[in-house]
One Martini backbone bead per residue (centre of mass of N, CA, C, O) as a GRO file, in nm:
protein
  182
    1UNK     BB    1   0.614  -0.217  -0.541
    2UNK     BB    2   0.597  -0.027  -0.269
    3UNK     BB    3   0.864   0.161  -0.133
    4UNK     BB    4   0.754   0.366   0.046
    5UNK     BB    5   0.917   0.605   0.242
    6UNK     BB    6   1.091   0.908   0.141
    7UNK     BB    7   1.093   1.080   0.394
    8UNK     BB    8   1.126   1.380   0.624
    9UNK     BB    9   0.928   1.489   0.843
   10UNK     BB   10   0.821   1.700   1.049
   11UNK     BB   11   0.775   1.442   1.295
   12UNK     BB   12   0.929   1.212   1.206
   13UNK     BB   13   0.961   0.890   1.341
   14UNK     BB   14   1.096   0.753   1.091
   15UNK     BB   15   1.285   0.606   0.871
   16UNK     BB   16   1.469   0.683   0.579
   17UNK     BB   17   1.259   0.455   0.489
   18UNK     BB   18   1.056   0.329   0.566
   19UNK     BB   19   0.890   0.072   0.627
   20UNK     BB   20   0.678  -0.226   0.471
   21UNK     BB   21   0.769  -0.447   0.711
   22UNK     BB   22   0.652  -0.692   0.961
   23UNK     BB   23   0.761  -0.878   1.240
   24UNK     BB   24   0.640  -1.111   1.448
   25UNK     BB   25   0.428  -1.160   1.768
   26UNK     BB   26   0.190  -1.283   1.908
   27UNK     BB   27  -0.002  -1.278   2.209
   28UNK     BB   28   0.020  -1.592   2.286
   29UNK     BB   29  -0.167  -1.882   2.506
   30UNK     BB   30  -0.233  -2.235   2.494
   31UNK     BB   31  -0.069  -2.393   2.692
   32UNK     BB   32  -0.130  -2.723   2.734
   33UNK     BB   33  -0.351  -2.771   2.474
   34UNK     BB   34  -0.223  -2.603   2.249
   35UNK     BB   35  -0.211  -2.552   1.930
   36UNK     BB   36  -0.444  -2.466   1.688
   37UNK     BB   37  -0.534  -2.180   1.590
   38UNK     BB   38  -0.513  -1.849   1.377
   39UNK     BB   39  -0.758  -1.562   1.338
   40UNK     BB   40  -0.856  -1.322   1.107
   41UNK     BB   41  -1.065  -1.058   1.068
   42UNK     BB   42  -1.286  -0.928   0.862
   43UNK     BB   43  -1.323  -0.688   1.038
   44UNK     BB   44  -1.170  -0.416   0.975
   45UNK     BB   45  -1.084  -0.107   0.962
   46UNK     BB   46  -1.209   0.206   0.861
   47UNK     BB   47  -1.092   0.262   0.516
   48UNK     BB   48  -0.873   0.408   0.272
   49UNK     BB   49  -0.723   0.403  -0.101
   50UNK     BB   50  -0.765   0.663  -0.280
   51UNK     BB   51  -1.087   0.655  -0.200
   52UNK     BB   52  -1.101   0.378  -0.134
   53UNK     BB   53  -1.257   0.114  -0.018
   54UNK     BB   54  -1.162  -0.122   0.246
   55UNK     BB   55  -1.111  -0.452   0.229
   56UNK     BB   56  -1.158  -0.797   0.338
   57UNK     BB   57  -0.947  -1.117   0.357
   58UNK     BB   58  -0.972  -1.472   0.464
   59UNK     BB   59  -0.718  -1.702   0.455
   60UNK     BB   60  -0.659  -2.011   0.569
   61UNK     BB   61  -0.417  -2.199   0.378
   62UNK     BB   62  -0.219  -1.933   0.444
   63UNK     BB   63  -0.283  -1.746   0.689
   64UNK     BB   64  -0.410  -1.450   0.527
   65UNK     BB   65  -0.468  -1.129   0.543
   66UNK     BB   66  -0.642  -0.906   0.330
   67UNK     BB   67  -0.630  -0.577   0.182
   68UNK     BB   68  -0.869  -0.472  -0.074
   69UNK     BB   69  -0.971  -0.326  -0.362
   70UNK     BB   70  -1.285  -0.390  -0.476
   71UNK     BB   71  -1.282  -0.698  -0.620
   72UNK     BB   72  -1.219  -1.017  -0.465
   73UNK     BB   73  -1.064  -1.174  -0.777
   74UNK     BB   74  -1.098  -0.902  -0.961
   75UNK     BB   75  -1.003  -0.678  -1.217
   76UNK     BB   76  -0.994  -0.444  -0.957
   77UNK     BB   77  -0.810  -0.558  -0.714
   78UNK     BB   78  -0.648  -0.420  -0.461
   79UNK     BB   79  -0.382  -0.408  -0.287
   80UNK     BB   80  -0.266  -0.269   0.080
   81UNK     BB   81  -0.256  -0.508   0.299
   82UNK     BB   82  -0.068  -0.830   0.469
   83UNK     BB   83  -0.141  -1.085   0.695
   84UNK     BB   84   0.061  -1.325   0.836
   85UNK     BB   85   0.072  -1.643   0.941
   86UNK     BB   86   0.358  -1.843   0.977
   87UNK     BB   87   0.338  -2.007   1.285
   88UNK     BB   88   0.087  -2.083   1.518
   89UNK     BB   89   0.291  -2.219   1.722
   90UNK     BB   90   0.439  -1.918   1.745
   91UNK     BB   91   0.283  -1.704   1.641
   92UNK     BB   92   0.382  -1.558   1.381
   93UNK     BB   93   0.411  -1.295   1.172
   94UNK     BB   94   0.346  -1.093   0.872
   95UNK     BB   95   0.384  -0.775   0.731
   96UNK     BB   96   0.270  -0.565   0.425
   97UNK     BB   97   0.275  -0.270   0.264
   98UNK     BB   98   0.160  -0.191  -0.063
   99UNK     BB   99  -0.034   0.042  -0.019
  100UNK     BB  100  -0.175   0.315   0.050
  101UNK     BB  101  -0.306   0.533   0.298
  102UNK     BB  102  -0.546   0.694   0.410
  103UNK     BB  103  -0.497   1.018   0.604
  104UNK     BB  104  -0.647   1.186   0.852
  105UNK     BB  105  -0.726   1.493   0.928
  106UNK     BB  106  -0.678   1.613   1.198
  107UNK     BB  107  -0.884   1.884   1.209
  108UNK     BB  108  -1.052   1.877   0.875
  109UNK     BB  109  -0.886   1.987   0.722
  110UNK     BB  110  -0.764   2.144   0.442
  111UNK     BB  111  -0.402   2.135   0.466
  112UNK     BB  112  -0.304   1.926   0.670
  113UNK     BB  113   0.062   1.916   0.807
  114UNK     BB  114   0.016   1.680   0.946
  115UNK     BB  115   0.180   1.399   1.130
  116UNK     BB  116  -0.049   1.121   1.095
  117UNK     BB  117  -0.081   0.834   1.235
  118UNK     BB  118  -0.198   0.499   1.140
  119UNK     BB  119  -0.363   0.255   1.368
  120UNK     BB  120  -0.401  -0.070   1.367
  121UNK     BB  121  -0.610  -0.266   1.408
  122UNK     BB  122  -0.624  -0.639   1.455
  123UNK     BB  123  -0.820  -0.889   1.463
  124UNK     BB  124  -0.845  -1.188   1.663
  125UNK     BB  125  -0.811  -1.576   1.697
  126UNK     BB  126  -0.759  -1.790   1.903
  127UNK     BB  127  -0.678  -2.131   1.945
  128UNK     BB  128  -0.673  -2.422   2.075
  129UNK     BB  129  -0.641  -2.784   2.094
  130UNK     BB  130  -0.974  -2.786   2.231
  131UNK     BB  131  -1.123  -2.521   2.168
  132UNK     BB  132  -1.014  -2.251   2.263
  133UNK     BB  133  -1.081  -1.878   2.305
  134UNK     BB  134  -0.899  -1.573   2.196
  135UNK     BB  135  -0.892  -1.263   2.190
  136UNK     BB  136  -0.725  -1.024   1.955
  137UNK     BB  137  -0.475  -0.782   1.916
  138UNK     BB  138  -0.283  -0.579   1.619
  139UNK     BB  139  -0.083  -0.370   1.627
  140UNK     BB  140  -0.015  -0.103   1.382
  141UNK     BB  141   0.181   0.133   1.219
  142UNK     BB  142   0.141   0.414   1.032
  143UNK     BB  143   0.303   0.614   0.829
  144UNK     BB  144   0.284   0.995   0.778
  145UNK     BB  145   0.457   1.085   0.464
  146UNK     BB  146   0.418   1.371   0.412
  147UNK     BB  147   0.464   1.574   0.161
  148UNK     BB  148   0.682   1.843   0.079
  149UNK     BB  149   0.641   2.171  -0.065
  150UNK     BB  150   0.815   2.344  -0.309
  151UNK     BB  151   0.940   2.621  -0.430
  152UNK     BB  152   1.013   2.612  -0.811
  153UNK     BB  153   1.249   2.798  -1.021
  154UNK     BB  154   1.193   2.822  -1.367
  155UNK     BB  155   1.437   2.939  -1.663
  156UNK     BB  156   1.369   2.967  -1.993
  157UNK     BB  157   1.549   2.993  -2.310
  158UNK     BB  158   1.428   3.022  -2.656
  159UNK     BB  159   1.650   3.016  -2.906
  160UNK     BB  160   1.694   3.185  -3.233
  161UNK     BB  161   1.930   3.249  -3.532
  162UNK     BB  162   1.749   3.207  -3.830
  163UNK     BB  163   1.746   2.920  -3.866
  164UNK     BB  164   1.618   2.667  -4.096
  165UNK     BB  165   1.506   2.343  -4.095
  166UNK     BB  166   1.466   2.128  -4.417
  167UNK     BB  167   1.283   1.827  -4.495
  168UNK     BB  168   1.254   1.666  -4.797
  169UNK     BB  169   1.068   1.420  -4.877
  170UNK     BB  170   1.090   1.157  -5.171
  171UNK     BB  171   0.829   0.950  -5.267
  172UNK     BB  172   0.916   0.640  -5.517
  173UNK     BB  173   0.757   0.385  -5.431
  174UNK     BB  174   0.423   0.398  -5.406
  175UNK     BB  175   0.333   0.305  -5.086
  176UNK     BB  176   0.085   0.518  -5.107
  177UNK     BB  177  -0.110   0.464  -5.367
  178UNK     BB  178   0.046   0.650  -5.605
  179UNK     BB  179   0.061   0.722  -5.871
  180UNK     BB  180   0.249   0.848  -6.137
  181UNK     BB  181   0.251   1.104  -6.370
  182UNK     BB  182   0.282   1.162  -6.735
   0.00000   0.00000   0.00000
């Protein structure tokens, strides 16, 4: 599993190592009508994680909203992360941050080394018992731990002192399918 961040970066907001798991409760009143279901879209922001797009997938059985790349149950699939309604009644969430998400630079140049957190919209749909519906989203916060690259200098002295060790084997054993003359 991905460790999270580990870094404290000039600007960074969150503790090190960052978290990469949220619970919480989703803003839902279902009202009189009691709880119905909630449904996360898959039409989620458009994202990237190394380079690669960004999909949705949600599972209804398991009520979990999948973000990963490749093809969605293909042996290229990776996991980027996950929110899962944990009880529908109670509206509460489990988000999991899986693997990196690539976070665009300020500026737009090559070498921003702002640390520029990136806000996850995730649209949902809540239903009542009787089957009334209502937009939401969760807002996630993704820090961007960007790395500090620090310049190490490396000094090593390679010494001979005139000796060399040299090992021969004798191979008598035939092993190598070659017979001995005589």
């Amino acid at each position: 599993t991905f460790a999270g961040a580990s870094n404290v970066s000039p600007g960074d907001d969150l503790p090190d190592p960052s978290p990469t798991t949220v619970n919480g409760a989703l803003n839902v009143n279902f009202g009189g009508d009691g709880p119905g279901d909630i449904v996360f879209s898959t039409s989620g922001p458009a994202l990237t994680s190394g380079g690669l797009t960004v999909n949705y997938h949600w599972d209804q059985p398991t009520h979990t909203l999948t973000a990963f790349t490749g093809t969605f149950g293909g042996l290229d699939e990776h996991d980027v992360f996950t929110v899962q309604v944990t009880d529908v009644a109670s509206h509460t969430y489990h988000f999991e941050l899986l693997d990196h998400l690539d976070h665009p630079s300020l500026d737009g140049l090559a070498g921003d080394n702002t640390e520029n957190n990136l806000v996850l919209n995730l649209g949902f749909t809540a239903t009542d018992g009787n089957g009334d519906t209502a937009a939401g989203t969760l807002a996630v916060d993704v820090d961007d731990d960007m790395s500090v690259a620090n310049t190490v200098n490396v000094s090593e002295t390679a010494q001979n002192n005139g000796q060399t060790n040299l090992l021969i084997i004798l191979d008598t054993s035939l092993s190598m399918g070659i017979s001995p003359s005589g």
